[in-house]
C-alpha positions as a printed NumPy array, in Angstrom:
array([[ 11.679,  -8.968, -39.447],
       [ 13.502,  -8.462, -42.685],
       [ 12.719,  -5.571, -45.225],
       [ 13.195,  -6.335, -49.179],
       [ 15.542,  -3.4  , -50.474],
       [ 14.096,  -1.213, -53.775],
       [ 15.416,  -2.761, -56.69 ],
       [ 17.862,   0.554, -56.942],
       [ 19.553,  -0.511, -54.301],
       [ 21.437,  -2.962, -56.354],
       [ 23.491,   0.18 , -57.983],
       [ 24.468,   1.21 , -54.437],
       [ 27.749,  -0.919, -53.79 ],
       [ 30.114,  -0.671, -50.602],
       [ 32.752,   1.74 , -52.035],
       [ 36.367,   0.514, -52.468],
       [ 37.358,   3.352, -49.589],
       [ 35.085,   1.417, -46.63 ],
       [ 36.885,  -1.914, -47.503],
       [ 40.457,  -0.009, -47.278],
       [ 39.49 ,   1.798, -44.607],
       [ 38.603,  -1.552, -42.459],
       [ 41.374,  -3.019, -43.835],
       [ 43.681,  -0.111, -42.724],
       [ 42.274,  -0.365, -39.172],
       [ 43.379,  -4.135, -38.842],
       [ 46.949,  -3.48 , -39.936],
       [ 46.756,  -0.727, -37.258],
       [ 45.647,  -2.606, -34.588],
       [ 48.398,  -5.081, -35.491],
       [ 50.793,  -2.239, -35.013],
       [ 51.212,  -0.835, -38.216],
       [ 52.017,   2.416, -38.881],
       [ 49.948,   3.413, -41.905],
       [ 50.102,   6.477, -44.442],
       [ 46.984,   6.861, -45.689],
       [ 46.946,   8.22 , -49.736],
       [ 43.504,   6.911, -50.836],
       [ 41.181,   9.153, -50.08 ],
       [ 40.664,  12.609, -51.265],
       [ 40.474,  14.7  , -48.425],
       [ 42.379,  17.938, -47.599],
       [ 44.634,  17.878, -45.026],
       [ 45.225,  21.49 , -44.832],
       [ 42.73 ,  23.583, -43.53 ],
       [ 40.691,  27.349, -44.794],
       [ 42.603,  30.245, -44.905],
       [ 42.035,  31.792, -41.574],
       [ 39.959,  34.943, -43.361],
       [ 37.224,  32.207, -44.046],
       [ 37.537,  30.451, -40.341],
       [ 37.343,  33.715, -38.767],
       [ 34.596,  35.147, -41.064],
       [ 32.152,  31.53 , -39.92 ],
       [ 33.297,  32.242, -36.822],
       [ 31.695,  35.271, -35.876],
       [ 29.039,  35.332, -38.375],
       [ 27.526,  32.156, -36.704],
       [ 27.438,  34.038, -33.243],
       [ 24.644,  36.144, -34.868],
       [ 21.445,  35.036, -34.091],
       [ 19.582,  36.147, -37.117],
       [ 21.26 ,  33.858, -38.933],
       [ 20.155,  30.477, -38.408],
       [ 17.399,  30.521, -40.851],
       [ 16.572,  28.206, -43.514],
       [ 18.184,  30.019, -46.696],
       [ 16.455,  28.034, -49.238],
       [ 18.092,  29.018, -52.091],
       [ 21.739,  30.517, -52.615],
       [ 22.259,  33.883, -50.675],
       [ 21.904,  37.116, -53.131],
       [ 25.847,  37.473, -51.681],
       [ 26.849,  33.971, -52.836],
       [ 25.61 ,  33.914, -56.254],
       [ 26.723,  37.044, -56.98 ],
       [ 30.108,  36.323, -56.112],
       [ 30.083,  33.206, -58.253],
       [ 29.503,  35.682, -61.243],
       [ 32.387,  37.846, -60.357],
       [ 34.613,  34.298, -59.95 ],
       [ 33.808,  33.441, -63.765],
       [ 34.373,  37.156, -65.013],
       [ 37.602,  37.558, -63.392],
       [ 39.047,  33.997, -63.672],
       [ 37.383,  33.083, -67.087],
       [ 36.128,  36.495, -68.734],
       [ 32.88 ,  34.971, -68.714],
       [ 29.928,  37.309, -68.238],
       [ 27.161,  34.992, -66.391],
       [ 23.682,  35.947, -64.94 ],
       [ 23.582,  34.965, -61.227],
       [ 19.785,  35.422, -61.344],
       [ 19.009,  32.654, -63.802],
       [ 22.446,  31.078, -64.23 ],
       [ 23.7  ,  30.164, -61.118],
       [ 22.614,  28.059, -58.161],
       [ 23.744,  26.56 , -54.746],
       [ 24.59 ,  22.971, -53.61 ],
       [ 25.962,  21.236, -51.086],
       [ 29.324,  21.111, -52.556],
       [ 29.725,  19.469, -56.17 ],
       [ 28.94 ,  15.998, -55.388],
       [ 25.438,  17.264, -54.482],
       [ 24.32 ,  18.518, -57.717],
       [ 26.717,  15.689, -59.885],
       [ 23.902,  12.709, -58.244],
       [ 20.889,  14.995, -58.882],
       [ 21.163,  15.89 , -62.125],
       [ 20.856,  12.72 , -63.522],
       [ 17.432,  12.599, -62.137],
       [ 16.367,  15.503, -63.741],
       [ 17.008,  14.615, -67.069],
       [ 17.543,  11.136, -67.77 ],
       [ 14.673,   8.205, -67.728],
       [ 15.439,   4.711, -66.789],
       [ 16.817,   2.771, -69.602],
       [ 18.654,   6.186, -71.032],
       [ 22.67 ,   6.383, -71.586],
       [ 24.702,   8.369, -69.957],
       [ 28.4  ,   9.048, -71.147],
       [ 30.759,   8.671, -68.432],
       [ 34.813,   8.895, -67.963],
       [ 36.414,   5.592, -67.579],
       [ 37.997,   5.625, -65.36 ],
       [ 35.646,   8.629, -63.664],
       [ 34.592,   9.522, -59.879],
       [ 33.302,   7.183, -58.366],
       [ 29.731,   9.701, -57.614],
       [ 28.982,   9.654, -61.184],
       [ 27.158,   6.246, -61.037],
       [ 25.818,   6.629, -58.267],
       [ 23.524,   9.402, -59.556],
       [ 23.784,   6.709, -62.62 ],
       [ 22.234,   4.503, -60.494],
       [ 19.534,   7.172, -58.75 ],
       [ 18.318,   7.856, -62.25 ],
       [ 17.998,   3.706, -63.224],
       [ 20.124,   4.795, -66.464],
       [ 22.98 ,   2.797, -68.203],
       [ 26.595,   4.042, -68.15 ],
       [ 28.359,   3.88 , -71.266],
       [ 32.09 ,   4.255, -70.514],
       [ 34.076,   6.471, -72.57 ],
       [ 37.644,   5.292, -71.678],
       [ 40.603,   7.386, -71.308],
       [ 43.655,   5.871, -72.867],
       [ 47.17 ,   7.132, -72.486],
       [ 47.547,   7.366, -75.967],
       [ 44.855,  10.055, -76.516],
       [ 45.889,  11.998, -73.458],
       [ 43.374,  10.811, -71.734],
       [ 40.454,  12.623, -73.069],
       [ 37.505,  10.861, -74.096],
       [ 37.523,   9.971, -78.106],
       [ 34.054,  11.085, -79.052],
       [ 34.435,   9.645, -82.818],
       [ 34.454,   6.209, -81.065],
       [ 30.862,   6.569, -79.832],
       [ 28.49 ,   5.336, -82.463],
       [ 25.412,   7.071, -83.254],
       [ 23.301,   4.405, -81.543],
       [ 24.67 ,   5.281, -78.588],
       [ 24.95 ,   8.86 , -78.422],
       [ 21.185,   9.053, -79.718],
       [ 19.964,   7.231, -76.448],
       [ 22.212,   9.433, -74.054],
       [ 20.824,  12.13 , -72.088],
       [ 23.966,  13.591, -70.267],
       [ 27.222,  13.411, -71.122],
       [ 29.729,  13.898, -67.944],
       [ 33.386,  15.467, -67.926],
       [ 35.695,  15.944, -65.508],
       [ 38.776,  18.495, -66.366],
       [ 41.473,  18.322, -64.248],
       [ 40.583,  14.899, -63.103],
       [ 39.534,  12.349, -60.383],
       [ 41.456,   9.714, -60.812],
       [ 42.979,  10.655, -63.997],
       [ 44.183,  14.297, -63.207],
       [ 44.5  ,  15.395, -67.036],
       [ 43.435,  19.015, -68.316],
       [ 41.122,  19.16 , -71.382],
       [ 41.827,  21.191, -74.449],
       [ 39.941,  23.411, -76.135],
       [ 39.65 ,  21.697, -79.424],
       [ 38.622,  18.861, -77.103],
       [ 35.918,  21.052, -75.532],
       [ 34.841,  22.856, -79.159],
       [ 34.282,  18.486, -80.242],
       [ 32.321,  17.936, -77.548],
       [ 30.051,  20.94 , -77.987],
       [ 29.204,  19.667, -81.829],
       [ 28.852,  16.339, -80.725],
       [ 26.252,  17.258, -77.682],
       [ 24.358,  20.035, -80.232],
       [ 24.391,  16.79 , -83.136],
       [ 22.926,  14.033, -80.554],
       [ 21.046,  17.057, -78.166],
       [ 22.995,  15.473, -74.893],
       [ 23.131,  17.543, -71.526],
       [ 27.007,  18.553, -70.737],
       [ 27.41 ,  18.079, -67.431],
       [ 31.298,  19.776, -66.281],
       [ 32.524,  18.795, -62.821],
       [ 35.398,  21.651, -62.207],
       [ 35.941,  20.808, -58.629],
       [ 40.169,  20.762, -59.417],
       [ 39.751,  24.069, -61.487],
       [ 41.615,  25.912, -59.223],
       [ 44.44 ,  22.905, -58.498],
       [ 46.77 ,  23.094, -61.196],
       [ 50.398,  23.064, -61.704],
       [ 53.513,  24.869, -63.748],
       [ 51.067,  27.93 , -64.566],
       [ 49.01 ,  26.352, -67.023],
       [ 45.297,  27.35 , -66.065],
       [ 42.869,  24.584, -66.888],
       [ 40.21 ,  25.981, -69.104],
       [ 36.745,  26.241, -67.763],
       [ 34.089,  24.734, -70.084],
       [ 31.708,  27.31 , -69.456],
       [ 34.08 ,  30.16 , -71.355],
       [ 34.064,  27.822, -74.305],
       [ 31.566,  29.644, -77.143],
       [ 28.47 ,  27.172, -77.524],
       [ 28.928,  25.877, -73.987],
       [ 26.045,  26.99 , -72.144],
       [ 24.237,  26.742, -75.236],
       [ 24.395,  22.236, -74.374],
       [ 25.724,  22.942, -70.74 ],
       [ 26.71 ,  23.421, -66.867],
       [ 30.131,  23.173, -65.118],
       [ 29.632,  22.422, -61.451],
       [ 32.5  ,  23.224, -58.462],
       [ 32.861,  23.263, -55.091],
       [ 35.08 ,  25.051, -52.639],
       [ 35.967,  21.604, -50.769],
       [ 39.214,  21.503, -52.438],
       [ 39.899,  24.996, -53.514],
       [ 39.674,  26.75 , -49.921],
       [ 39.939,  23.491, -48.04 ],
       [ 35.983,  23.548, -46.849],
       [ 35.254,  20.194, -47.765],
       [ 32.973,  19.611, -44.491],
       [ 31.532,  23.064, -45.592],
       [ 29.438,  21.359, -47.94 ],
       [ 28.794,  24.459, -50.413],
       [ 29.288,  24.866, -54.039],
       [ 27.636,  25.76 , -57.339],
       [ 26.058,  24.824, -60.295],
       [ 26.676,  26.891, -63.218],
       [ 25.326,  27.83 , -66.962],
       [ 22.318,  26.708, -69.024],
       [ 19.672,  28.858, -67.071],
       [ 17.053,  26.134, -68.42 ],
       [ 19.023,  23.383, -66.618],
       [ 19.871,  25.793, -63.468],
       [ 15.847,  25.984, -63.292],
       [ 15.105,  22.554, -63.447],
       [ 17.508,  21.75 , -60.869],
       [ 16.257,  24.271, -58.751],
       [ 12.694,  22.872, -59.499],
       [ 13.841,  19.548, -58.041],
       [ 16.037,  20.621, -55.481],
       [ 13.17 ,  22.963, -53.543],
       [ 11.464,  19.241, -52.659],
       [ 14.838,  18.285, -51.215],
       [ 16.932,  20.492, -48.639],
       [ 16.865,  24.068, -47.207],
       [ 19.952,  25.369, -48.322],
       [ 23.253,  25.941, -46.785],
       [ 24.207,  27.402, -43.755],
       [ 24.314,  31.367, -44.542],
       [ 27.348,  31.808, -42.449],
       [ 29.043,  29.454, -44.459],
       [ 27.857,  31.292, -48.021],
       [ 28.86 ,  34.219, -46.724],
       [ 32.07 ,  32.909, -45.752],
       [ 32.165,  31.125, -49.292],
       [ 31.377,  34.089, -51.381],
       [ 34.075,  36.14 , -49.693],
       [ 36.848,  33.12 , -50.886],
       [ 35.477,  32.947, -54.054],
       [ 35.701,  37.107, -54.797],
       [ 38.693,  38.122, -52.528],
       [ 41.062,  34.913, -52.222],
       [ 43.007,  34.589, -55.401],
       [ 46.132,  34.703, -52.7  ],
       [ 45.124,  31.057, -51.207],
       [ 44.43 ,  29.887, -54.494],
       [ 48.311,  30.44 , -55.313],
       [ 49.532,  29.283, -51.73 ],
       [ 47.447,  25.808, -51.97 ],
       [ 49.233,  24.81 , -55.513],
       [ 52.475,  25.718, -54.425],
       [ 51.832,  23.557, -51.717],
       [ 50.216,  20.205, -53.894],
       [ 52.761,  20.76 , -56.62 ],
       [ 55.782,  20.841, -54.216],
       [ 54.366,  17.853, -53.092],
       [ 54.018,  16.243, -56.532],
       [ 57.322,  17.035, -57.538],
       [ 58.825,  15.689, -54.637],
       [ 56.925,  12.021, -54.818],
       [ 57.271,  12.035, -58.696],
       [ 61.168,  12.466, -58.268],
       [ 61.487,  10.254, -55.885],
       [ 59.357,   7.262, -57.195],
       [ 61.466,   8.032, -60.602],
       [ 64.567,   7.376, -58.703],
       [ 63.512,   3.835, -58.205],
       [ 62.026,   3.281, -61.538],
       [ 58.408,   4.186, -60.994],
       [ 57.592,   6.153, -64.136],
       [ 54.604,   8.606, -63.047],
       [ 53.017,  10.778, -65.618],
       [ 52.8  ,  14.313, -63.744],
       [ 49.771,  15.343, -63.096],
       [ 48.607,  18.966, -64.507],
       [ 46.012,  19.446, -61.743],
       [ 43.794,  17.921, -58.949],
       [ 45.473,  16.384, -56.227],
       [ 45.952,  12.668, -57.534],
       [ 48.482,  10.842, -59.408],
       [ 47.576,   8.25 , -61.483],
       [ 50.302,   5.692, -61.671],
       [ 50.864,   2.37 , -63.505],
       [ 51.234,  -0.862, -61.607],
       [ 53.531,  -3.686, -62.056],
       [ 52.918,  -5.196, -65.475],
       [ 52.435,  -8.692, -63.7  ],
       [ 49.929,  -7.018, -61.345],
       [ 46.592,  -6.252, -61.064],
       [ 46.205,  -2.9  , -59.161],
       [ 44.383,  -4.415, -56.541],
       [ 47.135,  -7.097, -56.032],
       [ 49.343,  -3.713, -55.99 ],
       [ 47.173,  -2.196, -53.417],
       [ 47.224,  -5.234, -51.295],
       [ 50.982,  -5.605, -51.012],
       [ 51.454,  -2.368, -50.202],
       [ 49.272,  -2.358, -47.197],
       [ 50.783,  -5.27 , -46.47 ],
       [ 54.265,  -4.932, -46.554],
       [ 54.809,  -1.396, -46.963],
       [ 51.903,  -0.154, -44.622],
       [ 50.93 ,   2.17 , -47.136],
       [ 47.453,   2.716, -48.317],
       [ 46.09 ,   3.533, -52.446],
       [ 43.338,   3.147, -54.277],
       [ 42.849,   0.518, -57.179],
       [ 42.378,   1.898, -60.36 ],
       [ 39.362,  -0.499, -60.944],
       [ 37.804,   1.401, -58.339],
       [ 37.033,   4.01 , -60.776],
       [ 36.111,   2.079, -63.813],
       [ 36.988,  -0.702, -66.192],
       [ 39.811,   1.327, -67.901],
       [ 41.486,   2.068, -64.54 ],
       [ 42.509,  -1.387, -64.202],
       [ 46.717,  -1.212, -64.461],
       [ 46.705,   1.738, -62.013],
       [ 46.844,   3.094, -59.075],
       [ 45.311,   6.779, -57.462],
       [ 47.71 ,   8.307, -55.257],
       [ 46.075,  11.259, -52.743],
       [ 48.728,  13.938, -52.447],
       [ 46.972,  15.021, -49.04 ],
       [ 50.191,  14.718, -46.686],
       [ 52.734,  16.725, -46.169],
       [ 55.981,  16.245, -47.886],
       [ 57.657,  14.428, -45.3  ],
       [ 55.349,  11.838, -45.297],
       [ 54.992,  11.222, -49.241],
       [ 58.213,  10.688, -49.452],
       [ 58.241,   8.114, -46.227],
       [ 55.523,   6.164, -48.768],
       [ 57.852,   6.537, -51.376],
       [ 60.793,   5.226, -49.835],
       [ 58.853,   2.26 , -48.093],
       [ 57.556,   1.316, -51.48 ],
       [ 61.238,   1.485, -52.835],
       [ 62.454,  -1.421, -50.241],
       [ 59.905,  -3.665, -52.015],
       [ 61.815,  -3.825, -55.007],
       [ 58.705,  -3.862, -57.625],
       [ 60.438,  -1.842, -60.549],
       [ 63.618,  -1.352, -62.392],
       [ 65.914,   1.364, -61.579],
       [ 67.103,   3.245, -64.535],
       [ 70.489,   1.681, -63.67 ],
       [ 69.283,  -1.874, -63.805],
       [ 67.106,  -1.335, -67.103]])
């Protein structure tokens, strides 16, 4: 018997990652030693505070519960996070709320407040999560590229007022996934008039707000005057503290939007795991220490596969934050030809830039989530294929 999928379906595509991945797993059972930079996930693991603190917390037996909501503890915490990081004074009655990490409340939200048929104003190229929740909501994407020669922020005066009449939401992502850029405040001030002029949602994702390199803080939307006037930043501590399999995170700001989510999210789950907001609201209020250890770590690492790819005549724009660098390709390649040659001949594993979007074509994401050793192992293998000029031979 065969089933006929829901027309939404069609806006659920096998990801780029699943095809690598199965690809990886042939070259490895061919005997190839792979190193793996596509995906996003931390190799290092929580501080041991937050380990320890799960740890004995879940050997409590009042504490397997259905928490519904975000813990008293847990919200409050996020409050202190924005005063003390941000000087932002924030309710955690009516303005913040718990999800299962950032991705969580990224697909939702479209569903809240977009109708089939509505725009909604994406990064291209932009995580690859936003259209799915795109695609939940049976709304249109319209891509707002990000071009080299605008620093890779969006340019809002390109969007005609056709467009940003029939948009709902627009979506930003400072530091970024792929493109791991920080936004600037005149940038974010724009954006604010724009989404006040055309009455658009802003919807922040902030999950690299707490990766960033040489000192410069990235600014959080939310501490921009006007912002939570037309908006909500959301974050996670999956990169932050490492707790990706945690699953827990926040949405912030607009205490209308906070509510509606809520509304919507009460038909949905039971919560999060208390020991794990517990653990969570303890990182978020006494861990400013691992915040500092983690980007010595990814910018040591950075450095040291920037350097090295420019010693062979890979030009990489350093990233200011995340844990990605975008790279160009080849000029006579696509990036997945790119990709493909390095699994191939180099064994070593990236994702497309197309991946993310139509402007990602003519790069690559690299996934600083090995150690040192092993970056520059990539690097090196990647040398011996002899795709770029060294500055001698230029």
């Amino acid at each position: 018997m065969e089933f006929t999928h829901a027309r939404r379906m069609a806006g659920f595509k096998t990801l780029i990652f699943s095809e690598l991945s199965a690809y990886k797993q042939l070259k490895i059972s061919e005997g190839a030693e792979m190193i793996d930079l596509s995906i996003g996930s931390p190799d290092l693991a929580p501080p041991a505070f937050i380990r320890d603190s799960i740890s004995s917390l879940s050997k409590q037996e009042d504490h397997y519960g259905y928490t519904l909501t975000g813990i008293k503890e847990f919200d409050e915490a996020v409050a202190v996070y924005y005063k003390k990081q941000h000087d932002l004074e924030i309710d955690p009655v009516s303005q913040v709320m718990l999800s299962m990490g950032s991705q969580d409340a990224l697909v939702h939200l479209p569903m809240v407040f977009s109708n089939p048929g509505d725009y909604i104003l994406v990064p291209d190229p932009g995580y690859t999560a936003y259209e799915t929740g795109i695609s939940m909501a049976e709304a249109v994407p319209y891509y707002m590229p990000l071009k080299r020669e605008n620093g890779f922020l969006p340019d809002l005066s390109k969007i005609p007022d056709e467009a940003a009449n029939k948009a709902s939401i627009m979506i930003l992502n400072f530091p970024g996934n792929p493109v791991p850029v920080q936004a600037t405040l005149e940038f974010y001030e724009e954006a604010i008039r724009f989404a006040k002029k055309h009455h658009i949602l802003i919807v922040h994702d902030f999950a690299y707000g707490e990766l960033y390199y040489d000192g410069k803080r990235p600014i959080s939307f939310l501490s921009v005057p006007g912002a939570i006037d037309v908006g909500v930043e959301t974050n996670s501590l999956s990169k932050s503290f490492n707790m990706a399999g945690c699953r827990v995170g926040y949405l912030a700001g607009n205490a209308q939007v906070i509510q509606s989510v809520h509304q919507m999210k009460s038909n949905l789950d039971y919560g999060v795991f208390k020991p794990i907001q517990i653990a969570a609201a303890k990182a978020l209020s006494e861990g400013d220490w691992y915040g500092e250890e983690a980007r010595a770590v990814y910018q040591n690492r950075r450095d040291l596969f920037i350097q090295g790819a420019k010693s062979f005549g890979w030009d990489i724009p350093a990233p200011e934050g995340g844990m990605f660098v975008w790279a160009p390709v080849p000029e006579d390649m696509t990036s997945m030809n790119f990709c493909q040659l390095l699994m191939d001949e180099a064994h070593v594993v990236l994702t497309p830039g197309h991946a993310f979007g139509p402007s990602g074509e003519g790069y690559v994401r690299i996934a600083l989530v090995q150690d040192a050793e092993l970056l520059l192992k990539a690097a090196e293998r990647i040398q011996k294929l002899e795709l770029f000029k060294t500055p001698a031979n230029q």
